[in-house]
N, C-alpha and C positions, 0 to 999 in steps of 0.2 A: 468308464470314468467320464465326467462332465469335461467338456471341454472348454467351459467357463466359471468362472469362480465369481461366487455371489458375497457384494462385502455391503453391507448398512452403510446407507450414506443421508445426508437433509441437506439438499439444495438450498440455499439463500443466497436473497439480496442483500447486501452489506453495504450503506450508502452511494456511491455508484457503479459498486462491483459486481459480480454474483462467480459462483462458484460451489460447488461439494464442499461439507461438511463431514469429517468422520471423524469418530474414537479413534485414539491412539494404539487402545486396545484392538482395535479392526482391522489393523497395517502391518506390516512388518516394521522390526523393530529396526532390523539393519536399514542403512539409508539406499545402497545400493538398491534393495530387494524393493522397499519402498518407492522409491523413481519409477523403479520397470512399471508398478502396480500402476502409480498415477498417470502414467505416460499412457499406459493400455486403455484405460478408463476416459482418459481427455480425449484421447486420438491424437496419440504422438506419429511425428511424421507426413504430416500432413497438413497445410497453409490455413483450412479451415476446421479441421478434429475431427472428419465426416465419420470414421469409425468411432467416434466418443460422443463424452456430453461437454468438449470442449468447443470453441468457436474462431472467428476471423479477425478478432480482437483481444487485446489483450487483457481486457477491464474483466472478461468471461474465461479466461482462462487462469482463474485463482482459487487455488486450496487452502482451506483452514484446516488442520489436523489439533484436533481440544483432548488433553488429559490432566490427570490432578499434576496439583503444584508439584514441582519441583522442589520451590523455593522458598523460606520462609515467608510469612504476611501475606503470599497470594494463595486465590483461590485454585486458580487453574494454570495450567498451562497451555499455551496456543505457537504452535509452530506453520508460519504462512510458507506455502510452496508458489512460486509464480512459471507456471510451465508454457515452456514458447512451442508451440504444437510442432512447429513448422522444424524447426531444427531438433524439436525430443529431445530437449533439455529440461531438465528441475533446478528452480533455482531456489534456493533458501536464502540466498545470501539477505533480501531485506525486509524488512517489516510491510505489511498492508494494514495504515489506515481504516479503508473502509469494510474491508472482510473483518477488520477486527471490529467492527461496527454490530457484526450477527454474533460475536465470541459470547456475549453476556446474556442476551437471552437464549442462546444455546444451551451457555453452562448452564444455563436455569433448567430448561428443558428435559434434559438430560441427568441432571441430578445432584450436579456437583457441588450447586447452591441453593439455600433455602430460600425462596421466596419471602421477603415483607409482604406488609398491610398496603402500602402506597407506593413505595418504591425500593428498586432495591442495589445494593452496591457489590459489584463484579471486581477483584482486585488480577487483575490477567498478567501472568508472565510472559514475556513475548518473549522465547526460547531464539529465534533468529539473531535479538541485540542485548536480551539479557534482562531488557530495561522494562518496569512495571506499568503500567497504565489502567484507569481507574476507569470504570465503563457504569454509569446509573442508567438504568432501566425501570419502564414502568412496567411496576403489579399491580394493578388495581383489585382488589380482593386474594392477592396471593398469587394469583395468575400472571404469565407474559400476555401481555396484549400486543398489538402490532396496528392497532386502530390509532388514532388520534390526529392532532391538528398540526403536526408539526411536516416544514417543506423545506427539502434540498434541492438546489438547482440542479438538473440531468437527470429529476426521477421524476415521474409526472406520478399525481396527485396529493396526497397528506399522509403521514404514518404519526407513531406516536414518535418522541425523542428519546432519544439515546444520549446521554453528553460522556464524550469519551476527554478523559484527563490523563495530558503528558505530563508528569514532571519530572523534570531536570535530563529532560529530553538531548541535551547537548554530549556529543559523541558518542552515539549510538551503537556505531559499526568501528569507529578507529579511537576512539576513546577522547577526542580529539573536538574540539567545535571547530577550529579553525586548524583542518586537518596537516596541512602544509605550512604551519607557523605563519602566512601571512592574509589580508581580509581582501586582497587582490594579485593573484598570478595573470602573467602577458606568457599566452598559450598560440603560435603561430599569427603572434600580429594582435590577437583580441585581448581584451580584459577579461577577466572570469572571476568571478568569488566562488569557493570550494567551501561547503560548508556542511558539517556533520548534524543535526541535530532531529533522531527519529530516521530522517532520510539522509543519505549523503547526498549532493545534489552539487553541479554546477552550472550559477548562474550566468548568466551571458545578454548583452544588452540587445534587445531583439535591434534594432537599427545596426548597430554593430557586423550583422550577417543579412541587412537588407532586408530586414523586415519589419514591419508596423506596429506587432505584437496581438494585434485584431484579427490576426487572418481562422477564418475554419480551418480545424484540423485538415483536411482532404488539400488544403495550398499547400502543405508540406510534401507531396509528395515526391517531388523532385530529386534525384537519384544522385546530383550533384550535389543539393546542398546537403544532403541526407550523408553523405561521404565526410563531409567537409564536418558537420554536428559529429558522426561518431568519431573525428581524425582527435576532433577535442577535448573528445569525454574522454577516450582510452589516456591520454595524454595527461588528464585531469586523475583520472580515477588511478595513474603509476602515484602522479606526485602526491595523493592521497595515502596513498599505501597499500595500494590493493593491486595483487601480483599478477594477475589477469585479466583486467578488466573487459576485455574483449571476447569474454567466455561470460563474465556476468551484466545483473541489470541494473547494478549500481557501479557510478554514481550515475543519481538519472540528471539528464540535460534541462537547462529550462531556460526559456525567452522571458524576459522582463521585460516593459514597458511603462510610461507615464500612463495615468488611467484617468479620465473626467467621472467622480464619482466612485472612487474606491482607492485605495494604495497605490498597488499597480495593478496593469493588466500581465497577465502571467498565460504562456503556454509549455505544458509542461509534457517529455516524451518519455517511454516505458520499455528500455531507453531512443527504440527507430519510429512508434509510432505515437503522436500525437495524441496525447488524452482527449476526449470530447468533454470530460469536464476538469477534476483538478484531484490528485491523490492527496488522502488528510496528512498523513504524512510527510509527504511532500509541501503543504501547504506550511502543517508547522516547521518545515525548515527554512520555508520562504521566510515566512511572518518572524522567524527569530532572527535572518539575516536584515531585515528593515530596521533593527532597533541595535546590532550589532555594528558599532563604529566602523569607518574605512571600507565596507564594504560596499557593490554598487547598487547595492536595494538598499541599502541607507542611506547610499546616495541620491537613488531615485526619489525614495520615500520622504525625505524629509527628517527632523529631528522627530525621533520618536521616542518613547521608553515607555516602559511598565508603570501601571494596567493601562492597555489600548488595545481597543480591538482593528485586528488589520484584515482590511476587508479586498480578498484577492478574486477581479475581473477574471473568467473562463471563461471557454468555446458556450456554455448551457448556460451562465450565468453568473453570479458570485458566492465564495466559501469564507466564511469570518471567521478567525483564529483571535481566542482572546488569551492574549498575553498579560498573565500575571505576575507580582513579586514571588520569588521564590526559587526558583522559576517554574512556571506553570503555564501549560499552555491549551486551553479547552476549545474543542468543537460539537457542534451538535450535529448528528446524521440517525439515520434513522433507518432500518432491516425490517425483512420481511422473510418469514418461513414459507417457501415454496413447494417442496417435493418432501415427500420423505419414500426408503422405501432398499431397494438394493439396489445398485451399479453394479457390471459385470467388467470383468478381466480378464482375455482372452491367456488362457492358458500357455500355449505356441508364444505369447511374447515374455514370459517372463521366467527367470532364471530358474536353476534348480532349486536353491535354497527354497524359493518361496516355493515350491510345489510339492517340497518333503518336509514343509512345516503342517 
């Protein structure tokens, strides 16, 4: 008997993500059996994934798992995994933005949807929050392309566009936009806004914890204040409703700032390290707390409201979320098909179930 198991996978970029791609058909169905497989695969156990095709970040260690709809009006189905190599954990608890960035030309790829003349439209169920989002992709003659002029901050060169559409993005995970009935809790002294929308997130005034808002990710590393952010979040994420937050990666943390030339400056953590650019997801919950009264990015932000595009400062550069009536909330990002081909699963790590299927 092999003592590794060969599963079809397509690496992609997913605007500043990358990670495995696979059929739903190609996993186990149980989530248990499942875990073991993705953990085996990443290189669970391990701070960098050395046994896998996962890495020392966390932007690279995200899985898209794509099958048919579920759900009525959508095409597909897409369930994100975010695995922390280090601890060989699977999380499903939140949505990924930018992996959801590769779901539509996936789906194309693969079959799920027919290709247009020009372009074409992806309806995605994101099975983690339930909630739909609308991904336009170009086909130029019928085909996915992954060529053209379009450019996200954190990915060097040009790709084509992708515009991925939230709507009614509010209360994602707790059903909840302003998870805790109010647009400001006093959490050990600080102000926070707790805000549900696509991502649950809690914001926090970068000055507030001593910081400027502008620092590179790698100034976070401080093991104090890194204490002091998670003492917060677990804190944030009880009075949200979420019954352990200190086993998952939501609600993630973010530093707001005044910004010269954009809304604000924004750093945003996943949830201990520091993004080097900005999760879309996360972006659209920023960019809906700016136009959400009494909160302190409306604070920051100024009077805002719908249509504005709120254009949020990162470590790479800046992400615009344009906010619509309706509510709707659009980003443009852009994927790239890198591998295709089989990942292996070391047999010794995974349960019985999967190895008498």
């Amino acid at each position: 008997m092999n003592d590794q198991i060969a599963i079809p996978c397509v690496v992609m970029r997913g605007g500043t993500s990358r990670g495995p791609f696979f059929l739903a058909r190609d996993l186990p169905a149980d989530a248990r059996s499942r875990d073991a497989v993705l953990l085996s695969v990443m290189g669970g156990g391990h701070d960098l994934g050395i046994d896998g095709i996962g890495g020392g970040n966390a932007v690279i260690n995200k899985v898209a798992i794509v099958g048919p709809a579920s759900v009525p009006g959508a095409d597909v189905d897409y369930l994100f995994a975010q695995v922390r190599v280090r601890e060989g954990i699977v999380d499903t608890s939140p949505n990924c933005g930018n992996m959801l960035a590769g779901v539509g030309p996936f789906a194309i790829e693969a079959g799920f949807v027919a290709a247009a003349a020009d372009r074409t439209h992806v309806r995605i169920h994101n099975v983690n929050t339930g909630k739909l989002i609308d991904a336009t992709v170009a086909t130029p003659g019928g085909r996915v392309t992954y060529e053209g002029e379009a450019q996200i901050d954190g990915v060097p060169g040009t790709a084509a566009p992708i515009e991925l559409s939230f709507p009614n993005a509010a209360g994602a995970r707790t059903g909840r936009l302003l998870p805790t009935g109010r647009a400001v809790d006093t959490i050990n002294g600080i102000d926070v806004t707790c805000l549900d929308a696509a991502m649950p997130v809690m914001l926090v005034r970068a000055a507030d914890l001593g910081w400027s808002g502008r620092e590179a990710p790698s100034d976070f590393a401080d093991s104090s204040f890194r204490a002091r952010l998670e003492d917060l979040r677990i804190e944030a994420g009880r009075r949200m409703g979420f019954p352990n937050p200190a086993s998952m990666v939501i609600p993630k943390p973010v530093l707001i700032a005044p910004a010269s030339g954009a809304t604000l400056n924004v750093r945003y953590f996943m949830p201990h390290d520091c993004h080097s650019a900005l999760a879309v997801t996360g972006a659209v919950a920023i960019a809906t707390a700016c136009v959400t009264s009494g909160t302190i990015a409306a604070e920051m932000a100024g009077k805002l409201a719908p249509p504005v595009p709120i254009t949020l400062a990162h470590p790479s550069g800046q992400l615009v979320v344009r906010l619509e009536p309706g509510p709707v909330a659009r980003v443009l990002r852009t994927a790239r098909r890198i591998f295709e081909g089989h990942v292996f699963a070391r047999r010794s790590h995974l349960p019985h179930s999967v190895l008498a299927a």
